[in-house]
C-alpha positions in Angstrom: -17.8 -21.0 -88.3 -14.6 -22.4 -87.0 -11.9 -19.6 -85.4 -9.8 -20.2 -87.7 -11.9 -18.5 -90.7 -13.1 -16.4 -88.3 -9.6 -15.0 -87.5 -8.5 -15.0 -91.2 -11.8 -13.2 -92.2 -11.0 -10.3 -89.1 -7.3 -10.1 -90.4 -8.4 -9.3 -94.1 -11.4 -6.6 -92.9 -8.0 -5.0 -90.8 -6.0 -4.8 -93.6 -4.2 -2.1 -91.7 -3.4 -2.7 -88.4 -2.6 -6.7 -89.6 0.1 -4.7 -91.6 1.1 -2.9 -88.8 1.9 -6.0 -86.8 3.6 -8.0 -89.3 5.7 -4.8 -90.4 6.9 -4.9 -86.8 7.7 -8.7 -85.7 9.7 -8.2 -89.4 11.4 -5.1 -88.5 12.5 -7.2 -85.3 13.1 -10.7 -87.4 15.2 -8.7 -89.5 17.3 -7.2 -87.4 18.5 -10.3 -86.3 19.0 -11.9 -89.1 21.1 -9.3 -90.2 23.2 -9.3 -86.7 24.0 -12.7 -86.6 24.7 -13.0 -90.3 27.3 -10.3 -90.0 28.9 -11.5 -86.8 29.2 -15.1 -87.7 30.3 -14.3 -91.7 33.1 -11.5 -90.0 34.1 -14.6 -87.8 34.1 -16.8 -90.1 35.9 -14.2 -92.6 38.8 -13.3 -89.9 39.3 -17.1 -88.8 39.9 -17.8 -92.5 42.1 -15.0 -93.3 44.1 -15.5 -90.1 44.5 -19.8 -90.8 45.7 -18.0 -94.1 48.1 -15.8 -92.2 51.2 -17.2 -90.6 51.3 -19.5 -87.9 49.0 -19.4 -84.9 51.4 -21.7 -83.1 55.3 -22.2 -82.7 56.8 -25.5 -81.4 60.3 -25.1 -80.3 62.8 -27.1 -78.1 61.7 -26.9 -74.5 65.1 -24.6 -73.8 67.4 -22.9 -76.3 70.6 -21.2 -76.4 71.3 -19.4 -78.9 72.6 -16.3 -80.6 71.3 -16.1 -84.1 67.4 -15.3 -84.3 64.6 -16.3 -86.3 61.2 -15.8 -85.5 62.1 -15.7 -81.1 64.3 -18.6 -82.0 68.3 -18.2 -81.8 70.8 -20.1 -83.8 74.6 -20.3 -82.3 77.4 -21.0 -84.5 77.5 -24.3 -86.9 79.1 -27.3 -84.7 78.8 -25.2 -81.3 76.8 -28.9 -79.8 74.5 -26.6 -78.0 72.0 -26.4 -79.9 68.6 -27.9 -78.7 66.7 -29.2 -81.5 63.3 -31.1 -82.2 63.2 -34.5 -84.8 61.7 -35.5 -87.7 59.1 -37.4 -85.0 57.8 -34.6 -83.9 56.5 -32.8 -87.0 54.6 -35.9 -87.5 53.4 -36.2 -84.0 51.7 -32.7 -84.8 50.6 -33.8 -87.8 48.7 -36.8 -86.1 47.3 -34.9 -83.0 43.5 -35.7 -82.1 42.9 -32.5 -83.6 44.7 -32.9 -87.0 41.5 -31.5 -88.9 41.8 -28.2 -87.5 46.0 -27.7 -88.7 46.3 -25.9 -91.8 49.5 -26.4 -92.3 52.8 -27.6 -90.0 55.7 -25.9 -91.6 59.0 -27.3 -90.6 61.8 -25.1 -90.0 66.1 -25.4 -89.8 67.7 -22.3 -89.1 71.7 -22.8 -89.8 74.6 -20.0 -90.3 76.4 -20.4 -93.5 79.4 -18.5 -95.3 79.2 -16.8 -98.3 82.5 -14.9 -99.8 83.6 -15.0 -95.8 80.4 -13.5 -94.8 78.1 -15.3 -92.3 74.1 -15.0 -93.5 71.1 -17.0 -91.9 69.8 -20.2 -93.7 66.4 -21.4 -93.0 65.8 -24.8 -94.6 61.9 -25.4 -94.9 58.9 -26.6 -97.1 58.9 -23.6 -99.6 55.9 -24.2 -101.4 53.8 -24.2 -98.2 55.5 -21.8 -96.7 54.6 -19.1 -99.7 51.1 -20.5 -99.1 51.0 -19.6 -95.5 52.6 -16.8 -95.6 50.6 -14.3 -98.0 52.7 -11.5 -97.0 55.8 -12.3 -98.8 56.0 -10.9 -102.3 58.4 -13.2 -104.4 60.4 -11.2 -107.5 61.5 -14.3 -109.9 59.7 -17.7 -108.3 60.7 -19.8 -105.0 62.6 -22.8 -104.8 61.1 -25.7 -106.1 64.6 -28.0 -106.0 67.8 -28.5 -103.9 69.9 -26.5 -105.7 67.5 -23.4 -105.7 67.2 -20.6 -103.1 64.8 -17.9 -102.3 67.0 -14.6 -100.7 65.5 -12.5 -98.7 65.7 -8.4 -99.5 68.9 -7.2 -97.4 70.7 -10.0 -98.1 69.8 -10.1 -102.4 70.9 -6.3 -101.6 74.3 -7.0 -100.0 75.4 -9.9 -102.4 73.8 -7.9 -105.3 72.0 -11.4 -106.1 69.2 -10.9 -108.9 67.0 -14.1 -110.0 68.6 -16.5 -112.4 72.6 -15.9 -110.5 74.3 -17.8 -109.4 75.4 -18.1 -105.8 78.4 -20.1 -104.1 76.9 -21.2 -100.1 79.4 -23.6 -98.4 81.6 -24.2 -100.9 79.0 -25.3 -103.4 76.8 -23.6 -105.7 73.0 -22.2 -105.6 70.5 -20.6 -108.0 69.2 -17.8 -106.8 65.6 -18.2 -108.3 64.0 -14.9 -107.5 64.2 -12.7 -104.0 61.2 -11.5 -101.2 60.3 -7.6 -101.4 60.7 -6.5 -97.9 58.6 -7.7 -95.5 59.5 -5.9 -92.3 60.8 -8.9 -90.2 63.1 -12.0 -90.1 62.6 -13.2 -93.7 64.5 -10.0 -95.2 67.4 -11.5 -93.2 67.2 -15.3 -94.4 68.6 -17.2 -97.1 65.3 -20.0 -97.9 66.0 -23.1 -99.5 64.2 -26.6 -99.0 64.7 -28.3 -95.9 66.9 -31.2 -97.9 69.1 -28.9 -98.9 70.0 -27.0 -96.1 70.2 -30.6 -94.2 72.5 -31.5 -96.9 74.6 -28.5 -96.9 74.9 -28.3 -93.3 75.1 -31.9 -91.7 72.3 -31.5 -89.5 69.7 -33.9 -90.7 66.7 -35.6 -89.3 66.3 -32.5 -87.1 64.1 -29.5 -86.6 64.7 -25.8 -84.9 60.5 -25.2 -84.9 57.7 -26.2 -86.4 55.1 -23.3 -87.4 51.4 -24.5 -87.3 48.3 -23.1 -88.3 45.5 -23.7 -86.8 42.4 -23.5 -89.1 40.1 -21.0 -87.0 40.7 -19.0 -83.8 38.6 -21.3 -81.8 41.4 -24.4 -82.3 44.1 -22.5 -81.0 43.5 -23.5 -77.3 42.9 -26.7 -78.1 45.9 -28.0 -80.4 48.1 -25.9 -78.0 47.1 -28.8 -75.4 47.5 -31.4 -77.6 50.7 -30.6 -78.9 52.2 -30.2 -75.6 50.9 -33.7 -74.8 52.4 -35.2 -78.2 55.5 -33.4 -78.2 56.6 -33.2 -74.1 60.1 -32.0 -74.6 58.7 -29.0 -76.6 58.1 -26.1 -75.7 54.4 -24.6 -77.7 53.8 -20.9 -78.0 50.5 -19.3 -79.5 50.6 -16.3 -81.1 47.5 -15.1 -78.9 47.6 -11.1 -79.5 46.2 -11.3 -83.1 44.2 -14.5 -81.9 42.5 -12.4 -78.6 42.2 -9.0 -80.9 39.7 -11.2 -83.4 37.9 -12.4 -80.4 37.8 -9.0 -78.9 36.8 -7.7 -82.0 33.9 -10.0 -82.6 32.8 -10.5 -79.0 32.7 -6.0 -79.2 30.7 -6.6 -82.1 28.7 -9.1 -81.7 27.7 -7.6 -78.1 27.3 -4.2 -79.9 24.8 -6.0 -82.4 22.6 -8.0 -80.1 22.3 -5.3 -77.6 21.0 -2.5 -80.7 18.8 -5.9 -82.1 17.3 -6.4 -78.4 16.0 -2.7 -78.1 14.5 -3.3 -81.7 13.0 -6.1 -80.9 11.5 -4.1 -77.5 10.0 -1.5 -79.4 8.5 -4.2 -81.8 6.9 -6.0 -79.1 5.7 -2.9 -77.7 4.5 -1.9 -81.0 2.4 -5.0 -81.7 0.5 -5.5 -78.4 -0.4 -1.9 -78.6 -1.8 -2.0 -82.1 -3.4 -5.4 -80.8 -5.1 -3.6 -78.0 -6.1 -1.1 -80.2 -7.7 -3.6 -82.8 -9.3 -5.4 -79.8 -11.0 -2.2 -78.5 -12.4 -1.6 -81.5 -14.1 -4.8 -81.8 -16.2 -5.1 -78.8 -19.2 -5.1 -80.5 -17.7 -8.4 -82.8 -17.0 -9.8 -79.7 -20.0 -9.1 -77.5 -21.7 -11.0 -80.8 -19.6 -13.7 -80.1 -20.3 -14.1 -76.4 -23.8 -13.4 -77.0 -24.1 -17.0 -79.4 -22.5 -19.0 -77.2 -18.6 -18.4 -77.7 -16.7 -18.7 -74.2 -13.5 -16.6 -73.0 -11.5 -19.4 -74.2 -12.5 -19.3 -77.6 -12.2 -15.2 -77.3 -9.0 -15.9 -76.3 -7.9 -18.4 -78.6 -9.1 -16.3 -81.9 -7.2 -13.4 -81.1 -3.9 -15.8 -80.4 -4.6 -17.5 -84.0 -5.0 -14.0 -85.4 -1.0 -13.5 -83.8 -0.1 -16.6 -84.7 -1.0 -15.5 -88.7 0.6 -12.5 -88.4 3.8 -13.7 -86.3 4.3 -15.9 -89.7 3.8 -13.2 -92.5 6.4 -11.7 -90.4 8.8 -13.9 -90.4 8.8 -14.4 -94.0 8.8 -11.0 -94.4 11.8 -10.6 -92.5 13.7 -13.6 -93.1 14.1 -12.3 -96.6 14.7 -8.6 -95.9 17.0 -9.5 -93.4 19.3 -12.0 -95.3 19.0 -9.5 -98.5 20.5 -6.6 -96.1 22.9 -9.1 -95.0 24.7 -9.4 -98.9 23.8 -5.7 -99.7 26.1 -4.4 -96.4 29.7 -5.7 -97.5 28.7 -4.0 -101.1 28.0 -0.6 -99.3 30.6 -0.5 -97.5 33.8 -1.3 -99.2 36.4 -1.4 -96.5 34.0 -4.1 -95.1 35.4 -7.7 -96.5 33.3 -9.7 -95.1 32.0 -13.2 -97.1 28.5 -13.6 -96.2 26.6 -17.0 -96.6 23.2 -18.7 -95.2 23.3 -20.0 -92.2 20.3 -22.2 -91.8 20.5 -21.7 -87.9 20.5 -17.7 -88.2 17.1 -18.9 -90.4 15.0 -20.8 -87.9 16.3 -18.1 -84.6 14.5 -15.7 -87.1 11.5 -17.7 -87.5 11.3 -18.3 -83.6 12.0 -14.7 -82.8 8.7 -13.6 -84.7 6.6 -16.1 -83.0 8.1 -15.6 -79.7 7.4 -11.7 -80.3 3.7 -12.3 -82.0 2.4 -14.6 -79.3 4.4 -12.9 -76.1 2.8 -9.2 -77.5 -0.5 -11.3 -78.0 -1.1 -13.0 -74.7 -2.6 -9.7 -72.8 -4.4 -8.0 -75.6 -5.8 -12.0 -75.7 -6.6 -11.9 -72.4 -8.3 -8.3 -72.3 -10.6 -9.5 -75.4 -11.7 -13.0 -72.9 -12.4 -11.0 -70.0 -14.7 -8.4 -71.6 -17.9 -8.6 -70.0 -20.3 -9.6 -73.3 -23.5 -7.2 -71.9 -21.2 -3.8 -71.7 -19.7 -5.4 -75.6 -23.7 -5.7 -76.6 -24.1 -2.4 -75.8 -22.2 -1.2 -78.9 -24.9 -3.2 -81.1 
């Protein structure tokens, strides 16, 4: 008989302890693939929502000043000629840096004082549509600008003009529609008049150029990276990253995904530890089969080599095993716990370091109990005959 039946035939009279060992390289397979499922999908989840976000970048003139504020940005009086600003160029150079793939969106952005009824208010002059897009924490009442004549007001000033949607509104001498108004948001926007970029140009005489440029980068990771690039594209600006909510994600995952590994390492100890015991225990009991086998001819090698099949066998059945409980856990988590918004998909990579874990664990747990079973000396194993 070749070892191979021979190992398969042992493995079905040991229905038990077989079960025993594949339950364990499982229990450690699937830990893993639950671990790394979870950290890469909350990555992946967190990059996505944060590209989704607001900007991850700000490109500004290299030096500003100014007295009216948007956004770290300050805006002097119309016509002061201090005013630093950046050019139509430049939104395109960030649009055609190496990196271009990983920019979500570049938002341009004209801050300008205007008058209305004698009052001075803050215009911003941008792309409106992407803007909204962008920005998912502005609620619109009515709709947002979608021509030149339109604008968007933001809460304090709809509340001092008492401007509802569908008014209308005289800015500079000529007249606006107020299409709807943002709820309040907590920061510049409930200051700002919003209208498209044309029409603030238009309004104020300042065409052709830029205050910023907001730019979001499609995953944490780019951040670094455009920041670079930018600043090489665009030398007389000046590129900020917005790097506390960028460094909290990685802190977050990093903490995680340290936390994770560390818990997935100590199961995957006890598994080990688990497995060459019940091994030993198997091989203990089968001196008298192996005393047999010595006694017709079989050398320590072959000894050796059945008992590493045999692990080989089981390392598989456990990786199947826990392949599939561990990528089931890994959709079943976000369900349990609802705060947890996490979108979890296969990752063929989390798949094969499962696969390799179990036979990493099954042969690694294997190789002493294998070398116990060679080295039995065959006339004390014939003495169980």
């Amino acid at each position: 008989m070749n070892l191979r039946a021979i190992a398969v035939g042992s493995l079905k009279r040991r229905k038990g302890k077989a079960a025993l060992v594949v339950l364990g390289i499982a229990v450690a397979v699937a830990a893993l693939v639950l671990v790394l499922s979870l950290v890469l999908s909350l990555r992946a989840t967190m990059d996505d929502k944060l590209s989704k976000f607001g900007s991850n970048l700000v490109v500004t003139p290299a030096s500003s000043r100014l007295s009216l504020s948007y956004g770290g940005v300050s805006v002097a009086g119309a016509g002061s000629g201090e005013i630093p600003y950046l050019t139509d160029s430049a939104l395109q150079e960030v649009r055609s840096v190496p990196s271009a793939a990983q920019v979500t969106a570049a938002v341009p952005v004209l801050l300008q004082p205007v008058k209305i009824d004698g009052r001075t208010f803050l215009a911003m002059g941008t792309d409106v549509a992407e803007s909204s897009t962008v920005k998912l924490w502005w609620r619109v009442q009515g709709r947002v600008p979608t021509a030149p004549g339109e604008v968007l007001m933001g809460q304090s000033v709809r509340n001092a003009l008492g401007l509802d949607p569908g008014k209308s509104v005289t800015i500079n001498g000529r007249p606006f529609t107020v299409t709807g108004w943002l709820e309040e948001t907590g920061a510049e926007e409930d200051n700002l008049i919003i209208m498209p970029l044309e029409a603030l140009s238009d309004l104020t005489g300042v065409k052709g150029r830029l205050n910023l440029i907001e730019v979001t980068a499609a995953s944490t990771g780019a951040v670094d990276q455009l920041t670079k690039e930018i600043s090489a594209s665009v030398p007389d600006a000046s590129v900020v990253s917005v790097k506390k909510s960028v460094e909290f994600t990685n802190q977050a995952n990093s903490s995680l995904a340290g936390f994770g590994l560390t818990i997935t390492l100590l199961i995957v100890i006890i598994s080990g530890l688990v497995v060459m015991i019940t091994m030993l225990t198997s091989i203990k009991e089968r001196q008298k089969e192996i005393g047999v086998f010595r006694a017709v001819g079989y050398k320590q090698r072959h000894i050796g080599k059945l008992v590493l099949i045999e692990a080989t066998v089981m390392s598989a059945g456990g990786a199947i095993v826990g392949v599939i409980v561990g990528s089931a856990a890994a959709f079943v988590v976000p369900l349990l716990v609802r705060s947890l918004s996490l979108t979890v998909t296969p990752n063929p990579l989390v798949i094969v370091a499962g696969v390799a874990l179990a036979f990493v664990v099954g042969l690694l747990a294997a190789l002493y109990p294998a070398r116990r079973a060679a080295a039995m000396d065959p006339a004390a194993a014939l003495k169980y005959i």
